[in-house]
N, C-alpha and C positions, 0 to 999 in steps of 0.2 A: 618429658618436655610438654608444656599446654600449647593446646592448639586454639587459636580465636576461632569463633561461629563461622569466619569465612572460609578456615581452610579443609574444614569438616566435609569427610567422603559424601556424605548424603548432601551438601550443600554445593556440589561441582558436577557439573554432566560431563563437560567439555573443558580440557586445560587450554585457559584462554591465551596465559603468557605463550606456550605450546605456540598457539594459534596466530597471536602477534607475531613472535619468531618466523610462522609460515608464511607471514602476509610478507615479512622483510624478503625472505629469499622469494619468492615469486616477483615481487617485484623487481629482484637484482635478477632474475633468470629473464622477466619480459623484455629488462631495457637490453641485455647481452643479447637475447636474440634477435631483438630490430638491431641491435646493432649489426649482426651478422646476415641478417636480412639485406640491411642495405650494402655491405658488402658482397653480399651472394654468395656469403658462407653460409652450410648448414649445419646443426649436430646429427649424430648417427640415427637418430629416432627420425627429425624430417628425409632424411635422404632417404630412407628407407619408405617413408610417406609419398616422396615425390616422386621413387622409383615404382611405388604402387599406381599412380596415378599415371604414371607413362604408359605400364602396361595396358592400362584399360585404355587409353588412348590408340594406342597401336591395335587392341584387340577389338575395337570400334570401328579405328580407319584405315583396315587392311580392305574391305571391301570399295570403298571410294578410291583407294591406292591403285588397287586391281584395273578396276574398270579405267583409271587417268591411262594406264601402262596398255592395254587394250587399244583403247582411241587412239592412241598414240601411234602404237602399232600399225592400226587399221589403215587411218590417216598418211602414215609412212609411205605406206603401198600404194593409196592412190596417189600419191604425190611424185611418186618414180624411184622411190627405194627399193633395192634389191630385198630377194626375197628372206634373206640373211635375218633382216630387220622381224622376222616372226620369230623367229628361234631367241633372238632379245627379248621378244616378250614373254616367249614361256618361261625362260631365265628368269630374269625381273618379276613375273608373278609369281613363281615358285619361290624366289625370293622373298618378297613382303608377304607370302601365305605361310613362308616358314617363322617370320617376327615376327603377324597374329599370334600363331599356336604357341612360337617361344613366349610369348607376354600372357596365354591362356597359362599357359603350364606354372609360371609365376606365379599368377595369382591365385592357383589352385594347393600351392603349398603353402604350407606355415613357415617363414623366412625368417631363418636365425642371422645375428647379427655377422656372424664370420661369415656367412656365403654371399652378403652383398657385394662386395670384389667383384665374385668369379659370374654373378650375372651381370653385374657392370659389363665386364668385359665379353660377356656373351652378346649382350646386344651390340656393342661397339663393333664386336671384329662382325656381324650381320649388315651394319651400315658399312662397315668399310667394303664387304660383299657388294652390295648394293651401288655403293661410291665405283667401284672398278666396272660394275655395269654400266650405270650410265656414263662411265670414261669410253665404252665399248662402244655406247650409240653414239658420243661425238667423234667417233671414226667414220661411221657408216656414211656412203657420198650418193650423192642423186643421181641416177642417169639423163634425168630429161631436164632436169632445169638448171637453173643458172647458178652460179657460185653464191652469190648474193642470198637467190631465194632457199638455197640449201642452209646457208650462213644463219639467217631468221627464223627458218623452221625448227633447226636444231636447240638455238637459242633460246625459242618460244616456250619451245619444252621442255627443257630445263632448268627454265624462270619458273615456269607452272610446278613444277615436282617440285625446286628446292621451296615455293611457297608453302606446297601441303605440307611437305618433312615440317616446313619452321611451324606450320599452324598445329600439328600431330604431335610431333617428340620434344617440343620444346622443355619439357620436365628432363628430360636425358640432358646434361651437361656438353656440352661441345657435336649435340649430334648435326647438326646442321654443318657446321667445318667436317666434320668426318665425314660425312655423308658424300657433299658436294665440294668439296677442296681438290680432290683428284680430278672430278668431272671439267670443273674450270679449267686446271691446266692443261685436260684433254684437248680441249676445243680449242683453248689456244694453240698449242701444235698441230692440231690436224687442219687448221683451216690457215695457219702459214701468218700466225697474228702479230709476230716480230715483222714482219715484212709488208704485208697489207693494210690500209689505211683501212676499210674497211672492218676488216676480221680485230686489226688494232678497239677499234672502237667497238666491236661483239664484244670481245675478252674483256675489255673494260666495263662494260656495262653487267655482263655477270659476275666479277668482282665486287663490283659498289655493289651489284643485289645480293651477293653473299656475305658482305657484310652487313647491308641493312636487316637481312631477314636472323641473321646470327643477334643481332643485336635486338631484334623484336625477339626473338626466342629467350635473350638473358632475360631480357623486360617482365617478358613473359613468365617466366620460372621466380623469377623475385616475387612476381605478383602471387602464384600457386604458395609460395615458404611465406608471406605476408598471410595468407588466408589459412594455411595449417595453424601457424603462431595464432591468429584470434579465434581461430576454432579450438583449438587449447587453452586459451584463456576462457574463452567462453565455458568451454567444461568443467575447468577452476572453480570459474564463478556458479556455476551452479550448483558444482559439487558443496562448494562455501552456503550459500542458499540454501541447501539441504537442512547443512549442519546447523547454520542458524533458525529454520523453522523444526527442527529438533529440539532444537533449545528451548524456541519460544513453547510448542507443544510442552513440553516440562514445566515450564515457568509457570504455564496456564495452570495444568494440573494439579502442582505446588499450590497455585493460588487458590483454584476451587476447594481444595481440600481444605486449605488454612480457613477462609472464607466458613465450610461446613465447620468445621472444628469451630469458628467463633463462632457459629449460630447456633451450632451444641450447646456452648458454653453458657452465650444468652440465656438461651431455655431453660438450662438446668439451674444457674444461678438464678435466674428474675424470682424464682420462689422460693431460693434461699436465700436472698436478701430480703426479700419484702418480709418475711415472716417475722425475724425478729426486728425489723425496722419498726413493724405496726407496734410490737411490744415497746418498744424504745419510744417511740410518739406516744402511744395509748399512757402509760406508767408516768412519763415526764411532762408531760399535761396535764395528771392528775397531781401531780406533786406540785408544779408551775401553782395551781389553782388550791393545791390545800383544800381539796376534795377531802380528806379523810381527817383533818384535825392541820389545825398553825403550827409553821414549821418555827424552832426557837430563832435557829440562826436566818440572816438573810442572805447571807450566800449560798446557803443551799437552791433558796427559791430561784437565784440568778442563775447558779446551776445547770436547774433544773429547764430554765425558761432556754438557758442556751442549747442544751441538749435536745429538746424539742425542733429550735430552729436548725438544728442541725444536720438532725432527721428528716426533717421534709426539705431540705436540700438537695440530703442525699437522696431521696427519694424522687424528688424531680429528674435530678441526674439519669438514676437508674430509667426509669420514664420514656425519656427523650433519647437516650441509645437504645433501647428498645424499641420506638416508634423509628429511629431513619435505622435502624437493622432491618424491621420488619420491608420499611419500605423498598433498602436496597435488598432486600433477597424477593420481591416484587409478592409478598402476602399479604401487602394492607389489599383491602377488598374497601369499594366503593360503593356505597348504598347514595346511588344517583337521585334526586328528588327535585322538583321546582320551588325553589327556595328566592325570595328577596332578599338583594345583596345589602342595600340600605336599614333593612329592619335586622341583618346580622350586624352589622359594623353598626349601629345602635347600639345592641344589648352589649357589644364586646367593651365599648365605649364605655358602657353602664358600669360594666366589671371593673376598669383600670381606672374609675374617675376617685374612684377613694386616696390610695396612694397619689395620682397627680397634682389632689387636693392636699396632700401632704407636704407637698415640693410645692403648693401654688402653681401650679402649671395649668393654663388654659386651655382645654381642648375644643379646637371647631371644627362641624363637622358639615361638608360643603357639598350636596349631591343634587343631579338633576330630576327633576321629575317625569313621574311614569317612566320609569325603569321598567319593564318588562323582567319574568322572573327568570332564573339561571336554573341549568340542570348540571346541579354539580351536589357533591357530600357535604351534606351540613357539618356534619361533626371535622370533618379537612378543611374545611372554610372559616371557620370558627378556630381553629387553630392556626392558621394564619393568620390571621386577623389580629388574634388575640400577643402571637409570637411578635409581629409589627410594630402593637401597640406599645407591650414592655416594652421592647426596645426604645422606642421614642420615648418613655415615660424615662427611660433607666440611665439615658444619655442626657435630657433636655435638662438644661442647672435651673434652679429653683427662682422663681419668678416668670418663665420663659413662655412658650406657646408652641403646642400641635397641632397643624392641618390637617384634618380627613377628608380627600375629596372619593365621591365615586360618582362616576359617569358613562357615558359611552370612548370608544377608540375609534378611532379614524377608518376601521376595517369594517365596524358593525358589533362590537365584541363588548367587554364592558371591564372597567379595569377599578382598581383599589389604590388611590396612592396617601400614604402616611410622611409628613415633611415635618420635621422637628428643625428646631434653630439651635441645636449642639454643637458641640466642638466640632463635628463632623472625624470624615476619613477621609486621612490622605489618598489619593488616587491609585497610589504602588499598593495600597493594603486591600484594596477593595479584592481582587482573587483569595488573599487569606483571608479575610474576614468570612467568604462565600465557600469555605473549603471547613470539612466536619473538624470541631474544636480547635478551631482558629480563630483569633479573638487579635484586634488590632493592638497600636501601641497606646491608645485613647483608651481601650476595656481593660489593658492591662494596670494602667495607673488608677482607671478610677478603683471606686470603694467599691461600689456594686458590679461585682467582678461575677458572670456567667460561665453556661459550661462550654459555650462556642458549640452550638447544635442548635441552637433556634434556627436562624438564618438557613443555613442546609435541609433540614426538614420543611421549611417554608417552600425552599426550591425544588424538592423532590415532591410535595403534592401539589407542588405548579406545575411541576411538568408530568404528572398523574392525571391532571386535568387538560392539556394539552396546553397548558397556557405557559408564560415569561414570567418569570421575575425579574426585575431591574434594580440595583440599588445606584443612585446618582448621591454623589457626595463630595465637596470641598474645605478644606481646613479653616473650621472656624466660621463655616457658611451653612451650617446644618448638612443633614442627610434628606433624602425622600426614596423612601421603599415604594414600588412599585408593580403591582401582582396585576396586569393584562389574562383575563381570561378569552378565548376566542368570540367568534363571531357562530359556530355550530354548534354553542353551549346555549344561546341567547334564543329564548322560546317568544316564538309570534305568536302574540294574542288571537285567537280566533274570534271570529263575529258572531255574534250569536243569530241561532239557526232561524229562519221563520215560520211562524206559526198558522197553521193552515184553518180555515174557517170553521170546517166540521169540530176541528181539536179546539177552536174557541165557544164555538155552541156547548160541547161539552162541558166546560170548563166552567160555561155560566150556571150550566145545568144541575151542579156538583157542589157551586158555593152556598146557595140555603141550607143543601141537607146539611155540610159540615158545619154551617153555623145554629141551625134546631142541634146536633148533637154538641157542638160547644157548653150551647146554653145548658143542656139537659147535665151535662158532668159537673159544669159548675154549679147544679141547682145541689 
């Protein structure tokens, strides 16, 4: 079975159908996972992400844990709690220094997907540990103070703990209820909260707070599986980035290469066609002219005259892909000089006034004076010029008229512009016309049909020169080509130097001798 050029191994880096496929399922895997996101479900990969990220939360905030459970302590004692209230705190530290080391121990192993369970439930039943402690401290009663201020102390500090739990474990799933759910209903039986208006309104208020802080903790945890999910998209995407400047690296290379290989090919051909071209022109010239004796037939001579022109066609052709090859692989070279631009579009004028003469076509030519000269390639300038002129001569119908203006631009610079009253070009054609052998739907009808490379070479030693081309054109309103050269090409006349008194003494000094030896050559 034949394969087209596209489906060719050397012609594929990357299976891209492959690659659409991947984009569909990433896309049906992002919306699945905001969708779970917004339920505050996760798959086995974040859970195991979020269960990572608890740990180092806990192995961060066992220190700040410590020190709360400490103060607390300390606090305790001045406040007129029994001495009991220390031995709570070695408890409760020993505690959250043993769910540090459990969350170090974590993340010092490599966590396979079956043992997620069994450390779930290692940290759970540590908070439920934890949960039966501070049920311990809302036992513990004041000696010296009031029911009341034991009621707010105890309270205080268990608002503060279930805050840090919700601000630390909020990646753990329900730690905040497990943690503090027993502590609450501690307090409400130890301080008689079915019965006391008072202690009624304590137990209530650490309710609403275990529910608020439960509920910043989901918040919270949504917000961590939102930020896994776009840190995974984000890798997607890059990893995708990769692949695509893989590609484009390839497509580069492809190009360079192809690129060498036609500039190979240039080189090698331009001297295998020219050689037997010159044969073809030289041989059909002389036959065209009956250089060697009258040919009987006259079809021959027609022949021979057409084959001639046919040759220096192709010979042009050849020419002009070789001049914007050279240019795009950047080996024309510039033999910069101060040249006037008005005495070149003169001689160029001189060149194309024969054929215009042919069509009847009038050319004027409209420029300001004292131009100051240009530092640019005579031989690129002159091909421009000359490229412009055809044109206008090739397009303008017969009876018609060309404008040549050259002057100054509005920057300091000095520009060329050629205005024929042609059929003109449509506005939509003006990029292909400006694009190598692209020729409008006006060159393709006419007779005198080019090879669509004038105009592009025009542009590329315009912009060799650092200057614009412009072509403005409307159907049936003529065209006006337009070559702006800068304003840093444009040479200021300098003044001439002054002449100092002794250099004029001399000078007077010097013109008898040189007119005694005048006289004496011519005697």
């Amino acid at each position: 079975m034949s394969q087209s050029p596209s489906e060719l191994p050397d012609k594929i880096i990357v299976d891209r159908r492959k690659s659409y496929r991947n984009s569909d399922v990433r896309i049906a895997v992002r919306k699945t996972r905001d969708r779970l996101a917004e339920q505050g479900i996760s798959d086995p990969d974040y859970d195991r992400d979020l269960l990572t990220l608890y740990a180092r939360a806990v192995q961060s905030g066992t220190l700040a844990i410590v020190l709360l459970i400490v103060l607390t302590g300390f606090f305790s004692i001045t406040y007129g709690f029994s001495g009991a209230i220390l031995i709570w705190s070695v408890v409760a530290s020993l505690l959250y220094v043993g769910l540090g080391l459990l969350g170090r121990k974590y993340l010092s192993r490599k966590q396979a997907r079956e043992t997620h369970r069994k450390w779930v439930a290692a940290f759970a039943a540590l908070h439920l540990l934890l949960g039966a402690c501070w049920s311990w401290f809302a036992f513990f009663g004041c000696d010296t103070c009031s029911n009341n201020e034991d009621l707010m102390f105890k309270a205080i500090a268990i608002l503060v703990a279930m805050a840090a739990s919700a601000t630390i474990n909020y990646n753990l799933r329900w730690s905040v209820v497990t943690e503090f759910g027993m502590p609450v209903v501690a307090f409400a039986i130890a301080h008689d909260g079915i019965f006391e208006p008072t202690a009624i309104a304590a137990s209530a208020g650490l309710l609403a707070a275990l529910l608020f802080f439960s509920f910043i903790a989901i918040r919270l945890r949504r917000a961590s599986l939102a930020t896994l999910s776009f840190r995974s998209e984000n890798n997607a995407l890059v990893a995708e980035l990769e692949m695509a400047r893989s590609i484009s690296e390839e497509a580069r290379r492809r190009a360079e290469d192809a690129n060498l290989a036609k500039s190979r090919f240039l080189a090698s051909m331009s001297h295998e066609l020219r050689t037997p071209l010159n044969a073809i022109l030289g041989f059909s010239e002389v036959m065209a002219k009956e250089v060697l004796g009258p040919m009987e037939n006259q079809n021959y001579r027609s022949y021979a005259t057409d084959i001639n022109q046919s040759g220096q066609h192709l010979l042009k052709l050849i020419n002009e892909i070789l001049d914007l090859s050279r240019i795009e692989a950047g080996k024309q070279e510039l033999i910069e000089e101060p040249l006037l631009l008005t005495e070149i579009m003169e001689d160029c004028i001189g060149m194309v006034r024969m054929k215009s003469k042919q069509k009847n076509i009038r050319i004027e030519h409209a420029y300001e004076p004292g131009l100051p000269r240009l530092l640019a390639d005579e031989r690129s300038i002159r091909q421009v010029a000359l490229n412009l002129l055809s044109n206008a001569v090739k397009f303008t119908p017969s009876g018609g008229h060309i404008q040549v203006k050259t002057g100054w631009t509005a920057s300091g610079g000095q520009y060329v512009s050629v205005k024929d009253n042609g059929p003109g070009i449509p506005e939509s054609e003006i990029p292909v016309v400006l694009s190598a052998f692209g020729q409008g739907s006006i060159a393709i009808k006419s007779a005198e049909q080019g090879t669509g490379l004038g105009l592009p070479i025009v542009q590329a030693l315009m912009a060799m020169h650092d200057g614009t081309f412009k072509l403005k054109s409307k159907l049936r309103e003529g065209t006006e080509a337009l070559a702006i050269f800068p304003a840093e090409r444009v040479m200021d006349e300098l003044p001439a130097a002054p002449v100092s008194d002794k250099a004029e003494r001399r000078a007077r000094s010097t013109r008898p001798a040189e007119k005694r030896r005048a006289a004496a050559g011519s005697a």
